[in-house]
C-alpha positions as CSV (number, residue, x, y, z in Angstrom):
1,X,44.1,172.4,-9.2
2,X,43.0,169.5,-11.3
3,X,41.2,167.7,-8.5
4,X,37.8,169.4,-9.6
5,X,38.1,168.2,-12.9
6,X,39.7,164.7,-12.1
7,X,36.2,164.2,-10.1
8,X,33.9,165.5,-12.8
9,X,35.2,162.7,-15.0
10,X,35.9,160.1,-12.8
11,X,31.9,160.7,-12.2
12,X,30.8,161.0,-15.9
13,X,33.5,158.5,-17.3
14,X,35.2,155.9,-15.4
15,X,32.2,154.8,-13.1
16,X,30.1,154.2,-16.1
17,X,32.9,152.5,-18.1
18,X,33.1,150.2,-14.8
19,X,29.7,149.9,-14.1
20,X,29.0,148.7,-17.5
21,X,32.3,146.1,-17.1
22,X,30.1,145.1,-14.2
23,X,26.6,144.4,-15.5
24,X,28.0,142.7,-18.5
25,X,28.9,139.7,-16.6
26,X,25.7,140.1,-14.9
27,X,22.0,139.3,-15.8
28,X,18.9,140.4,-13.1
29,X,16.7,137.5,-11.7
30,X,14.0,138.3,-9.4
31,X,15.8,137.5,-6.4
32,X,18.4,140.1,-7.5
33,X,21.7,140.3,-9.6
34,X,23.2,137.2,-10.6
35,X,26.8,136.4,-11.9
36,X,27.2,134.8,-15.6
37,X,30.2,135.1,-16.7
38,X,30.5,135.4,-20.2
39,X,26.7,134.1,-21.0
40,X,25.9,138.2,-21.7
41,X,28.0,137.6,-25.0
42,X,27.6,134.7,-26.2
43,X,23.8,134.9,-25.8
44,X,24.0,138.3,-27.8
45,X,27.0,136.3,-30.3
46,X,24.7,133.9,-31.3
47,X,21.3,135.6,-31.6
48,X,19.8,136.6,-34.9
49,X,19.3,140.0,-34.0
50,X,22.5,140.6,-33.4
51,X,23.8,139.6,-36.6
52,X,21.2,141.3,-39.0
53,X,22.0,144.4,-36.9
54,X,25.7,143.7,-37.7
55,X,24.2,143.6,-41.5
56,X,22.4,146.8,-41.7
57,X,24.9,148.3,-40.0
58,X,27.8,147.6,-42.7
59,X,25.3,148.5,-45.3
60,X,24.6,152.1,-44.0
61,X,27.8,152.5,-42.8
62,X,28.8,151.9,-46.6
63,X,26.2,154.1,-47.9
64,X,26.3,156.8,-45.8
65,X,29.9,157.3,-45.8
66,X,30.6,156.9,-49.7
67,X,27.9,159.3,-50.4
68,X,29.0,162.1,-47.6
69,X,32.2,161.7,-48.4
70,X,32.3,162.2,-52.1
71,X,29.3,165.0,-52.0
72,X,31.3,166.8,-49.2
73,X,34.3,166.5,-51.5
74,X,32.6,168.0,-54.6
75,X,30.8,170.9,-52.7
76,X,34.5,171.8,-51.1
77,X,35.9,171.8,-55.0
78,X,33.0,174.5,-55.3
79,X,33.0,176.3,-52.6
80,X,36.9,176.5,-52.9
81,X,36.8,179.0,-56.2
82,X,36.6,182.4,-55.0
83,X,33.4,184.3,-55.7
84,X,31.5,187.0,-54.4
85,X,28.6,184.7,-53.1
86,X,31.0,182.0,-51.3
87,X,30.7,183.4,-48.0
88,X,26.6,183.7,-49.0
89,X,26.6,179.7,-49.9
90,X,28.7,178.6,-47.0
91,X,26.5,179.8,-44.3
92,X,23.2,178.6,-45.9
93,X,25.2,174.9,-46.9
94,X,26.2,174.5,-42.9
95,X,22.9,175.4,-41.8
96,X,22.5,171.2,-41.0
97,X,25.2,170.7,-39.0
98,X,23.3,173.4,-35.6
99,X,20.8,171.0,-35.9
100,X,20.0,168.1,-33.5
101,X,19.8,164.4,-35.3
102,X,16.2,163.9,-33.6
103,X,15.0,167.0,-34.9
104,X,16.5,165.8,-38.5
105,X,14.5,162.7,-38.1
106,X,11.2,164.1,-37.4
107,X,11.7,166.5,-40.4
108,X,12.5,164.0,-42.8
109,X,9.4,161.8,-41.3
110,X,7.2,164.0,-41.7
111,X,8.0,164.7,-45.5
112,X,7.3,160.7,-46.0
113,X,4.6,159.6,-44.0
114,X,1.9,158.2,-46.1
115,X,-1.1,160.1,-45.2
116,X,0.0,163.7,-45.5
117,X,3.1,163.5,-45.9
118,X,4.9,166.4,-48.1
119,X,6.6,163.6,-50.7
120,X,3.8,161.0,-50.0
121,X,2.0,161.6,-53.0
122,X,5.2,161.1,-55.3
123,X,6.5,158.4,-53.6
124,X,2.9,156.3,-54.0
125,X,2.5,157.2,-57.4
126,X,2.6,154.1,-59.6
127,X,3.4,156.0,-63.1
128,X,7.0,157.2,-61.2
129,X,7.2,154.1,-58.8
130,X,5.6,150.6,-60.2
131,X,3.8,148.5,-59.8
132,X,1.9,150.3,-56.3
133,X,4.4,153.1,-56.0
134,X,6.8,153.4,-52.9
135,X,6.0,153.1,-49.2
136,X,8.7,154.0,-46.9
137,X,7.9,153.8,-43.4
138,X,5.3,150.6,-44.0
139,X,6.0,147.1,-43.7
140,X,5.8,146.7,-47.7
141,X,9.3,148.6,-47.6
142,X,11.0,145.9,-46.4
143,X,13.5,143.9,-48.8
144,X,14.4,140.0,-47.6
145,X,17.8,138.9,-47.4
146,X,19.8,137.7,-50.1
147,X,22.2,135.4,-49.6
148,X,22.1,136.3,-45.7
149,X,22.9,139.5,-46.3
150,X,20.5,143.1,-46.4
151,X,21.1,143.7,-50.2
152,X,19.4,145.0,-52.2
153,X,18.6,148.1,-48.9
154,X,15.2,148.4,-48.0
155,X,13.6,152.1,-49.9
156,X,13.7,153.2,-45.6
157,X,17.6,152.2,-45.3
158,X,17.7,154.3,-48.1
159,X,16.3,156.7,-46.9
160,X,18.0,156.8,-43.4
161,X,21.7,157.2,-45.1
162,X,20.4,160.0,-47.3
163,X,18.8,161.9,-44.2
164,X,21.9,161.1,-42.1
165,X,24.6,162.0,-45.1
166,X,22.5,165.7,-45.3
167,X,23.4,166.1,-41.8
168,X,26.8,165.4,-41.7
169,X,27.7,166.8,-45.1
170,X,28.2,170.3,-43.8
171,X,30.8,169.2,-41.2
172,X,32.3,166.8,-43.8
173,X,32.6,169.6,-46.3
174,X,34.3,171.8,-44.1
175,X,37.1,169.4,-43.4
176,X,37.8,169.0,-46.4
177,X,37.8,172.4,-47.6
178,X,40.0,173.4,-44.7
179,X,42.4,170.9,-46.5
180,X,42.1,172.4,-50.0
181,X,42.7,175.3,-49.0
182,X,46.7,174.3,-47.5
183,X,47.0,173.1,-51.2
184,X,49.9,175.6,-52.4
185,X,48.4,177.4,-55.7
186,X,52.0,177.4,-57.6
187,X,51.4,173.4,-58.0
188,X,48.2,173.6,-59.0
189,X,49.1,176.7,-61.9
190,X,52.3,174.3,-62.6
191,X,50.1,171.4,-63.1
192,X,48.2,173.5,-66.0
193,X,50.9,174.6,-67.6
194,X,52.1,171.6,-67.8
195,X,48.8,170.6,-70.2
196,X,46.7,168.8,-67.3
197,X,42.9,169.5,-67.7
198,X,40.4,169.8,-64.4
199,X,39.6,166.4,-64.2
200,X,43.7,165.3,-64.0
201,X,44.4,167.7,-61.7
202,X,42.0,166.6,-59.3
203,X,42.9,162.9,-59.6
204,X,46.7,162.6,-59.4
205,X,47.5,166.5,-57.4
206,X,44.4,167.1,-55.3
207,X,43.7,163.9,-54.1
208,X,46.6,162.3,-53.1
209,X,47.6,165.9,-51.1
210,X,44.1,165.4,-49.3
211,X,44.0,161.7,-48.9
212,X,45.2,161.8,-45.2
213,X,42.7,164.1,-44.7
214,X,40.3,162.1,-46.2
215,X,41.2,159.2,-44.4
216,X,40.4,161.1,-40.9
217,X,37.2,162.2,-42.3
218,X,36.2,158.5,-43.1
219,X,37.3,157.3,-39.6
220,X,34.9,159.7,-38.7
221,X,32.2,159.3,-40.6
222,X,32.1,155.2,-39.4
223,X,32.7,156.4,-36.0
224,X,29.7,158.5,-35.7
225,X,27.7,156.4,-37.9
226,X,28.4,153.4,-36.0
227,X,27.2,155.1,-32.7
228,X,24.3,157.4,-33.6
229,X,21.1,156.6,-32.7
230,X,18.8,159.6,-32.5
231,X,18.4,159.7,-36.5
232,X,17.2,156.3,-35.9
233,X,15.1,156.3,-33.3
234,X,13.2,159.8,-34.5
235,X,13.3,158.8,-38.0
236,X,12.3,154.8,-38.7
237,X,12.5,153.3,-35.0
238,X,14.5,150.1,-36.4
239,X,11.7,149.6,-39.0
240,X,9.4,148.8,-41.0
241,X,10.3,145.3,-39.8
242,X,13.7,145.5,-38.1
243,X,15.4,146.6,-42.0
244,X,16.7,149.7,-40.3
245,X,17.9,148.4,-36.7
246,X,21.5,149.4,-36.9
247,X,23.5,148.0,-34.1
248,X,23.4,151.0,-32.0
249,X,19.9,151.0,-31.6
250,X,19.6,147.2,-31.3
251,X,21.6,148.7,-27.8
252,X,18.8,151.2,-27.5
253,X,16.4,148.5,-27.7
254,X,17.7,145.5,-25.5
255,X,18.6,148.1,-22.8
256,X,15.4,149.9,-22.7
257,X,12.5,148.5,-24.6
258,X,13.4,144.6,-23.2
259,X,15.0,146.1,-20.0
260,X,18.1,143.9,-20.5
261,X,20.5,145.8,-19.0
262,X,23.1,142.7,-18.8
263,X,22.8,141.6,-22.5
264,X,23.0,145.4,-23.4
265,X,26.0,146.3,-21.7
266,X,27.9,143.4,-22.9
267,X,26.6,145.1,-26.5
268,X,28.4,148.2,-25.5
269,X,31.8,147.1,-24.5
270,X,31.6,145.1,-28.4
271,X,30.9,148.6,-29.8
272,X,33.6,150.7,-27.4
273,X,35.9,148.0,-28.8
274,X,35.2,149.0,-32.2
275,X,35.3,152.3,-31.1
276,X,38.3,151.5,-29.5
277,X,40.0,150.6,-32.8
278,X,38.7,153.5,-34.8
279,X,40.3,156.3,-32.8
280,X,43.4,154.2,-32.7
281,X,43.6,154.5,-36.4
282,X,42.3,157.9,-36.7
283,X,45.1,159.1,-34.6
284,X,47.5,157.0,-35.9
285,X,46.6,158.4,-39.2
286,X,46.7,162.4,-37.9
287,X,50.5,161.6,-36.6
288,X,51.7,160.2,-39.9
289,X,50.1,163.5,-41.5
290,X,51.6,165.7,-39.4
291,X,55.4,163.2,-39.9
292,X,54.9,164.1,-43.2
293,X,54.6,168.0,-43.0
């Protein structure tokens, strides 16, 4: 009865995994395959690439979690009081999350580009932005390193974790609403009774009941983050420069725009390791919440 099943993802799963284990010990000459070891990895270990990817990942992974995470967490406060237009506000709010990333991408391209771009003129103003106003998707948008590190972001990292938290918000939001709403009311009227004002209540009752939930939310926030790449690819291609190559589409790249298929499957067994230990703790994390109820 399972066999069907067992075949569909022994096809779409476990020979890819392997195949991958394969060609990461491999590189192609143009006699054929050859066997290297462990050269895949410590070529990609030690290249520069590599590590400003590692960089600009952290960074947006920093950025675009904070900021989903605590806008999803004040819209769910919202959208949590009972009104007549709730229902209204939470269809129109989750419109983001039935959209594809690349289509995401394009749209928030488009609004930037610098010819005709719907926010071009604002952006290259001078009076808002000075000295020469603010280019996003040009090479002037890039920010050196400080220190060997992306900080201060480039205006198009920016940019990317904004576009990329709008998407996910909706999904985000509705995690953490489904959370608020297990909150029992009678501690919440108890709490101000007891003389705690909105603000108190929120820090030191609604917090701590959601944090679990919270924490699950984060794990997948970095999860998703960490892998996407069509937001990327539709939206700055790596760029300007390389201030946007996150280390998923470094993968993208060394696999199919330099046809290293070696290098860029030893990239994605360093990822699935992450990966690895992100759904470890994500589900380690949903069995401790569910101990505690």
């Amino acid at each position: 009865m399972i066999l069907p099943t067992a075949l569909v993802l022994l096809a779409i799963q476990v020979y890819p995994a392997l195949y991958t284990l394969v060609l990461s010990v491999q590189t192609r000459r143009p006699a054929g395959w050859e066997f290297v070891g462990l050269r895949n990895f410590a070529r990609l270990l030690n290249s520069a690439a590599f590590v400003e990817s590692v960089g600009h990942t952290v960074v947006f992974l920093v950025g675009y979690t904070v900021l989903t995470l605590v806008a999803g967490f004040v819209i769910a406060l919202l959208l949590n009081v009972k009104g007549a237009l709730s229902r209204f506000y939470m269809t129109l709010f989750f419109i983001p999350w039935v959209l594809a990333d690349i289509i995401v991408g394009v749209v928030f391209r488009l609004l930037v580009l610098p010819d005709y771009g719907l926010l071009a003129g604002i952006l290259q103003n001078p009076a808002l932005f000075p000295p020469n106003g603010l280019s996003i998707l040009t090479a002037d948008a890039a920010r050196p390193w400080i220190a060997g590190f992306p900080f201060p972001p480039s205006p198009a990292m920016i940019y990317l974790i904004l576009a990329s938290a709008w998407r996910a918000l909706p999904f985000t939001t509705l995690l953490l609403l489904a959370a608020l709403q297990t909150i029992p009311t009678e501690v919440l009227e108890s709490a101000r009774i007891d003389g705690a004002n909105t603000w108190q209540t929120v820090r030191k009752i609604t917090v701590p009941l959601i944090l679990p939930t919270m924490v699950v939310a984060l794990f997948s926030l970095t999860l998703g983050g960490m892998n996407g790449v069509g937001m990327v690819f539709s939206l700055t291609s790596g760029g300007p420069g390389n201030s946007t190559e996150v280390i998923s589409y470094l993968l993208y790249s060394i696999g199919w725009n330099r046809l290293d298929f070696g290098g860029a499957a030893a990239l994605s067994l360093l990822i699935g390791l992450v990966n690895l230990a992100l759904i470890m703790g994500t589900l380690r994390i949903t069995r401790l919440q569910h101990e505690a109820h």
